[in-house]
C-alpha positions as CSV (number, residue, x, y, z in Angstrom):
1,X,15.4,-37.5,-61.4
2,X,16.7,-39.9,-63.8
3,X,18.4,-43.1,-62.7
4,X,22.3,-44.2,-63.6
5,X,22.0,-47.8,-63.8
6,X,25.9,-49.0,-63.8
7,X,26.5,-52.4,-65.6
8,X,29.5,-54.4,-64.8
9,X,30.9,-56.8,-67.4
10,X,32.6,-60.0,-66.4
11,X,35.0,-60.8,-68.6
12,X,35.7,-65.0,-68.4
13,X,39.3,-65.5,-67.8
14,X,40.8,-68.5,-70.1
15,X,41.9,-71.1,-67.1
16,X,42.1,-74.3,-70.0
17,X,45.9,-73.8,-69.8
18,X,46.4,-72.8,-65.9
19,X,48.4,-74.8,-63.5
20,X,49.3,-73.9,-60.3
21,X,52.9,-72.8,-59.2
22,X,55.3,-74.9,-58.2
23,X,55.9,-75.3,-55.2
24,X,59.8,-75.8,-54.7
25,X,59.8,-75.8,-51.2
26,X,57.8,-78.9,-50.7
27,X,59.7,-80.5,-53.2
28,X,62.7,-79.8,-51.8
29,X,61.8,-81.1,-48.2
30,X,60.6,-84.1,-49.8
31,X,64.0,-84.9,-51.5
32,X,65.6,-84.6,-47.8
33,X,63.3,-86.8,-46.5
34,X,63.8,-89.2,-48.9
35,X,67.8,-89.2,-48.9
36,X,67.6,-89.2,-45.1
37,X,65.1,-92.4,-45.0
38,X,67.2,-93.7,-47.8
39,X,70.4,-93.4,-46.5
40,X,69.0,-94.4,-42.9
41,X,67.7,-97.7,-44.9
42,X,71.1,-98.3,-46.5
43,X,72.7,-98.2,-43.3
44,X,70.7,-100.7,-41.3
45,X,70.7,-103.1,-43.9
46,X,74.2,-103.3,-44.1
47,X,74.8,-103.3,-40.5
48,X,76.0,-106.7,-39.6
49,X,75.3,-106.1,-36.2
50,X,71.6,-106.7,-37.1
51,X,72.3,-110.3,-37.9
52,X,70.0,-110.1,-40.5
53,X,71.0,-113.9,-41.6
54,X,70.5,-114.8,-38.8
55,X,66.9,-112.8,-38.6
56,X,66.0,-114.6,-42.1
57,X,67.0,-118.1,-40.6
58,X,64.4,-117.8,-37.3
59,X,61.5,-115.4,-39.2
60,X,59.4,-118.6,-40.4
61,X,61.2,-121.0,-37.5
62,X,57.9,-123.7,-36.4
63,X,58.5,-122.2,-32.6
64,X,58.5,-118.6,-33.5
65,X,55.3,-119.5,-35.7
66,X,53.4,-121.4,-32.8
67,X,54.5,-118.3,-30.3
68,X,53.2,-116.0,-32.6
69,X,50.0,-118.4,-33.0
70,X,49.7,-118.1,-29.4
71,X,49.5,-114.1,-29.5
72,X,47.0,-113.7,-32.3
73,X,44.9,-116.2,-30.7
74,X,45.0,-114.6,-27.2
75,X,44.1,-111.1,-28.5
76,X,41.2,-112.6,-29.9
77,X,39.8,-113.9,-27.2
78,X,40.8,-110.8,-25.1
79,X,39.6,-108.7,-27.3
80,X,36.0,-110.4,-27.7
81,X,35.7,-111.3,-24.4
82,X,36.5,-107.7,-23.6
83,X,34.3,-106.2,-25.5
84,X,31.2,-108.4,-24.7
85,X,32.4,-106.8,-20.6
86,X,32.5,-103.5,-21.7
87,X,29.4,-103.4,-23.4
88,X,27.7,-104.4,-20.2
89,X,29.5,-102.3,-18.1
90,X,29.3,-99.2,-20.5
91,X,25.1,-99.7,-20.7
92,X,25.2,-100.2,-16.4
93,X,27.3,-96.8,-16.5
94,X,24.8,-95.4,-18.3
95,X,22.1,-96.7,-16.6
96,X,19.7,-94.9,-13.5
97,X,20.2,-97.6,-11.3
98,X,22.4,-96.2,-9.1
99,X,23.7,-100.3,-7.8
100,X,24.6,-100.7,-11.9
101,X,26.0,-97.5,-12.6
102,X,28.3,-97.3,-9.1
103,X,29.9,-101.2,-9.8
104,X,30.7,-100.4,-13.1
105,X,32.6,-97.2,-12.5
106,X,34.3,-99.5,-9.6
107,X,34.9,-101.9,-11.9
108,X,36.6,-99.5,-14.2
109,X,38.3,-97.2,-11.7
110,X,39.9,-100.4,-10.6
111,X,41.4,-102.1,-13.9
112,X,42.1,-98.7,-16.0
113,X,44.3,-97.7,-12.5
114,X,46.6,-100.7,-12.0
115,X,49.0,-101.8,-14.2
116,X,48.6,-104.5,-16.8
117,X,51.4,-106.2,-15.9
118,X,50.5,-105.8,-11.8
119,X,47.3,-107.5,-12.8
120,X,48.9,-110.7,-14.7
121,X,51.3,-111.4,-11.6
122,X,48.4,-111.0,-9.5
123,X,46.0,-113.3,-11.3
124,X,49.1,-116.0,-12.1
125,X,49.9,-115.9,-8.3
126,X,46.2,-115.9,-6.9
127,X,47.0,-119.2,-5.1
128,X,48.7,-117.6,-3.0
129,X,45.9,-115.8,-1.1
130,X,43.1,-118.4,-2.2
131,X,44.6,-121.8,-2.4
132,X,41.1,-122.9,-3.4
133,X,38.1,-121.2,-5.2
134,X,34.7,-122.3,-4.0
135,X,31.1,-121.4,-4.8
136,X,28.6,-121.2,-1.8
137,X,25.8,-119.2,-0.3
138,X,26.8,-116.5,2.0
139,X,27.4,-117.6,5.3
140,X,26.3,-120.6,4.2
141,X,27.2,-124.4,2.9
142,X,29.6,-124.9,-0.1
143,X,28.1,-125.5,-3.0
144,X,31.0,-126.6,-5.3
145,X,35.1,-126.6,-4.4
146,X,38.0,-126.2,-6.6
147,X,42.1,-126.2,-6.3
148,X,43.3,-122.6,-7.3
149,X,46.4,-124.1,-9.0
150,X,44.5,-126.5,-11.2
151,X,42.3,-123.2,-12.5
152,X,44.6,-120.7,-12.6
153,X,47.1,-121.6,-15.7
154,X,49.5,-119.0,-17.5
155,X,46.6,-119.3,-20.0
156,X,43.8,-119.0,-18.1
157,X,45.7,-115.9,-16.1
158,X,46.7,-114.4,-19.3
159,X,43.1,-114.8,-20.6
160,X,42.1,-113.4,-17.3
161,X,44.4,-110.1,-17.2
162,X,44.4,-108.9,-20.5
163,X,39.9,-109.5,-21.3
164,X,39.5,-108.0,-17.4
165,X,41.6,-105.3,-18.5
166,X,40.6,-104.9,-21.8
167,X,36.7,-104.6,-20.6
168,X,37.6,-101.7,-18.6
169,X,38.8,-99.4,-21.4
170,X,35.8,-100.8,-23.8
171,X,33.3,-99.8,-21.4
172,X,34.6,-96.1,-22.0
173,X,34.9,-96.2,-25.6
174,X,31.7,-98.0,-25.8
175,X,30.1,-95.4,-23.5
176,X,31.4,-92.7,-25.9
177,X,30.2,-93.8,-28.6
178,X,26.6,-94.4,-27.2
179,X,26.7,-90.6,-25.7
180,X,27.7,-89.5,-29.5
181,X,24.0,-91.0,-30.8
182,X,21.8,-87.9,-31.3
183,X,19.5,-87.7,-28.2
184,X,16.3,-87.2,-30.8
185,X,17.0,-90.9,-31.8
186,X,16.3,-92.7,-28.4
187,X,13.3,-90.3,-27.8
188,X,12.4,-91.1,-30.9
189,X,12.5,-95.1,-30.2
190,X,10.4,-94.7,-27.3
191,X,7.7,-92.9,-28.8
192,X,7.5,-95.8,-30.7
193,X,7.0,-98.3,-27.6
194,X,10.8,-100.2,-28.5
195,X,12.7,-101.7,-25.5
196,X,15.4,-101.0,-24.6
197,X,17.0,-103.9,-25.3
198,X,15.9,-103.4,-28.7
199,X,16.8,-99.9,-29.3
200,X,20.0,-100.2,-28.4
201,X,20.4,-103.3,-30.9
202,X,18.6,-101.8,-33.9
203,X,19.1,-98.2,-33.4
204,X,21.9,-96.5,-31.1
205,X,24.3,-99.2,-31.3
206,X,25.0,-99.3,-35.3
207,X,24.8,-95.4,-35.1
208,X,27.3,-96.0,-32.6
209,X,29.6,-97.8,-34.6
210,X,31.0,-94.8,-36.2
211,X,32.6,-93.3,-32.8
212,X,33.4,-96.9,-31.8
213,X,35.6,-98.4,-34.5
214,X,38.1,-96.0,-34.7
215,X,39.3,-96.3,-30.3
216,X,38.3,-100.0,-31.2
217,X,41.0,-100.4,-33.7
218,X,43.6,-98.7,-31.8
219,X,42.5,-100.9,-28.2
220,X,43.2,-103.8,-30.4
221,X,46.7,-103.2,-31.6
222,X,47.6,-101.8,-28.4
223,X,46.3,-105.5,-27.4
224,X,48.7,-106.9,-29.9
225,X,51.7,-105.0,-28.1
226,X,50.2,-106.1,-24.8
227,X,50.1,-109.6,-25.3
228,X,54.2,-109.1,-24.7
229,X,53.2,-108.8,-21.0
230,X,52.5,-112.7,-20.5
231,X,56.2,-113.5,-21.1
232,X,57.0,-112.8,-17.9
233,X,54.3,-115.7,-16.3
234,X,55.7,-118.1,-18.9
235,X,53.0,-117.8,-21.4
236,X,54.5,-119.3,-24.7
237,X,53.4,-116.2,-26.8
238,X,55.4,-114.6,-29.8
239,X,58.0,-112.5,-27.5
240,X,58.6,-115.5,-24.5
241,X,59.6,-117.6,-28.2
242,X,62.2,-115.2,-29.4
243,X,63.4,-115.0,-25.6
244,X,63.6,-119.3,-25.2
245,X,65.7,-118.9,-28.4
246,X,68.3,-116.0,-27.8
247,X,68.7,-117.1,-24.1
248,X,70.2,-120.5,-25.8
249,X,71.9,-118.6,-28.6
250,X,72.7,-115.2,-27.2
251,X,71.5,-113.6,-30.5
252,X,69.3,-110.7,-28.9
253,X,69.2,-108.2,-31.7
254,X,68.3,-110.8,-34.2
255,X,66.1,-112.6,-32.6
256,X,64.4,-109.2,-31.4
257,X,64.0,-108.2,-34.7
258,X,62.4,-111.2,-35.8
259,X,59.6,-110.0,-33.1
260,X,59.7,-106.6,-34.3
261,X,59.3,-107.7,-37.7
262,X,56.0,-110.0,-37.0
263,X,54.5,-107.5,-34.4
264,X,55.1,-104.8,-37.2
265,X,53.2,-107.4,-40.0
266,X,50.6,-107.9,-37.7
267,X,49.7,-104.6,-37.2
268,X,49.8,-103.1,-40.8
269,X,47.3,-105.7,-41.6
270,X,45.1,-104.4,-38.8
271,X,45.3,-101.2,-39.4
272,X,44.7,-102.0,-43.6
273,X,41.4,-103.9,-42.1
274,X,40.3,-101.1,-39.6
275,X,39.8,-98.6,-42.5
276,X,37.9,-100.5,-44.5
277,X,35.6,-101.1,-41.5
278,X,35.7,-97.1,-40.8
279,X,34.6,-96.4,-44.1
280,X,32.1,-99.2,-44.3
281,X,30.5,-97.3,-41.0
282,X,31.2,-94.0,-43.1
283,X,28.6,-94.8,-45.8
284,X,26.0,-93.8,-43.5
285,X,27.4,-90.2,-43.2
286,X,28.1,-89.3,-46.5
287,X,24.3,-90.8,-47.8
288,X,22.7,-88.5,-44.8
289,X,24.8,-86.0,-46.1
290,X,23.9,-86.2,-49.7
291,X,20.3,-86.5,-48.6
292,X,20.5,-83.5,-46.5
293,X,22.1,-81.4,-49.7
294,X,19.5,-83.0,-52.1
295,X,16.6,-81.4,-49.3
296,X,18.1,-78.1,-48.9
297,X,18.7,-78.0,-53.4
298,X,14.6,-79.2,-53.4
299,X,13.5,-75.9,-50.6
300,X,15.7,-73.4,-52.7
301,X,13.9,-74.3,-56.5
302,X,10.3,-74.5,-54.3
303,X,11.1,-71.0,-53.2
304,X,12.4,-69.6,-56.4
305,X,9.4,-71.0,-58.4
C-alpha cells in the first residue's frame, strides 16, 4: 500500500513594509486627557485665589527652609532607627524561641494598632504619669534617676513616636521579605556549618532585598507625610513653619501650597531614587534568569546531538 506523503509549502509573507493599525481610540482618549489636564492647569494657575505670589515669595523663605530641614532630618533618623528595630524584631518573629517570637508580635500588635498621632501626645505628655524615669534592679535600689521633662523634648518625643512606630511596620516588611528567600538557600547555608548570624548577613538578607525595597520605599514617603504629625507637639518641622507663618498672615492657601509644593519635591526625588535601588536589586534576577535560559539552550543541543 503505497504512502501519500502531503507537503505543505510555507510561503514567507513580506512584513518589511507592515505597521500596525492605528489605533484611534487610544488616541482619542489621550487628546481628552490632555485638554482636560490642560485646561485644569490653566485654571489653577490663573486662580488668584491661590496666591501664587505670594506662594513664590515664602517657597525659599530661611524659616520654611529650616522647617523643612527639620522634616528630612527627622525621617532619617526614624527611618534608620526604624529599620535597625524592625530587623530585630522581624528575626525574633521568626525565631523558635517562643519568649522572642511572643514580645515581638506584642511589640507590633501594639504600635501598628494605635494611632500615630495617639502615640506622639502620649510620648510628648509622659510626664504626666512618670514625672521621673529611673534605672534600678527590680525590687531593688536605684541605680541612676532622671527628670521626665528634661528627657522628653518635642524632639526626643517625635524621634520617639515616629522610629517606635516606624519599627513596627519594618518588622513586617522585613519578615516578608526573609519568608520570600527560597527555603533551599538556608538549608543550603547550614550544610555548610554558617551561623546564623552569618547567613542571614551574606545570604538571605541581600536575596531579601528584592521583596524589601519596594514596601521600604513606600514606608519612607509615607514617613515624609508623617513627619506632619509633630506639628501638633510644637515640633518646628516643615508643616508647624507654614502654620507659624499663616497664623500671623492669614494666608492659608498660599502658604499651604508652599508645603504641598516641597512635600511633593521631596517625594518625586524619592521615588526617582527608589527605582534605581529596585533595579540595582533586579540585576540579580534577570542574570539568574539569563543563566537559567543559557542551561535549558545547552540540555536541548546535548539532546539533539
Amino acid at each position: 500500500m503505497a504512502e501519500r506523503t502531503v507537503s505543505s509549502q510555507v510561503h514567507p509573507r513580506d512584513v518589511a513594509n507592515a505597521h500596525q493599525p492605528v489605533e484611534w481610540g487610544r488616541w482619542l482618549l489621550w487628546t481628552v486627557v490632555l485638554l482636560v489636564a490642560g485646561n485644569f492647569a490653566w485654571v489653577v494657575a490663573r486662580n488668584e485665589n491661590f496666591g501664587w505670589h505670594i506662594v513664590a515669595q515664602w517657597l525659599t523663605a530661611e524659616s520654611i527652609l529650616k522647617g523643612l530641614s527639620v522634616t528630612l532630618g527627622l525621617t532619617v533618623v526614624a527611618m534608620a532607627i526604624g529599620i535597625a528595630i524592625g530587623l530585630i524584631l522581624a528575626i525574633a518573629r521568626m525565631s523558635q524561641d517562643v519568649l522572642f517570637r511572643s514580645l515581638a508580635a506584642l511589640f507590633i500588635w501594639f504600635f501598628r494598632g494605635t494611632p500615630l498621632l495617639v502615640q506622639l501626645i502620649f510620648w510628648y505628655n509622659l510626664s504626666t504619669l512618670f514625672p521621673e524615669i529611673a534605672i534600678s534592679i527590680p525590687f531593688g535600689p536605684t541605680l541612676a534617676r532622671w527628670n521626665t521633662n528634661d528627657l522628653i523634648t518635642p524632639m526626643t518625643a517625635a524621634i520617639a513616636g515616629l522610629s517606635l512606630n516606624e519599627a513596627a511596620y519594618m518588622a513586617e516588611i522585613i519578615r516578608g521579605g526573609l519568608l520570600s528567600v527560597d527555603r533551599g538557600q538556608i538549608e543550603a547555608t547550614d550544610a555548610f556549618g554558617m551561623s546564623r548570624l552569618r547567613a542571614l548577613r551574606r545570604i538571605i538578607i541581600p536575596q531579601a532585598m528584592r521583596s524589601i525595597i519596594p514596601p521600604t520605599g513606600n514606608q519612607l514617603i509615607s514617613m515624609i507625610k508623617a513627619t506632619s504629625l509633630v506639628s501638633v507637639i510644637a515640633m518646628s518641622d516643615l508643616l508647624y513653619s507654614v502654620q507659624a507663618v499663616y497664623n500671623r498672615t492669614f494666608e492659608v492657601i498660599p502658604m499651604l501650597m508652599v508645603a504641598v509644593i516641597w512635600y511633593l519635591v521631596v517625594t518625586s526625588i524619592l521615588n526617582i531614587g527608589q527605582s534605581f535601588i529596585e533595579r540595582y536589586y533586579a540585576r540579580g534576577e534577570r542574570g539568574s534568569s539569563a543563566d537559567e535560559a543559557k542551561a535549558a539552550a545547552a540540555i536541548r543541543v546535548e539532546e539533539t546531538a
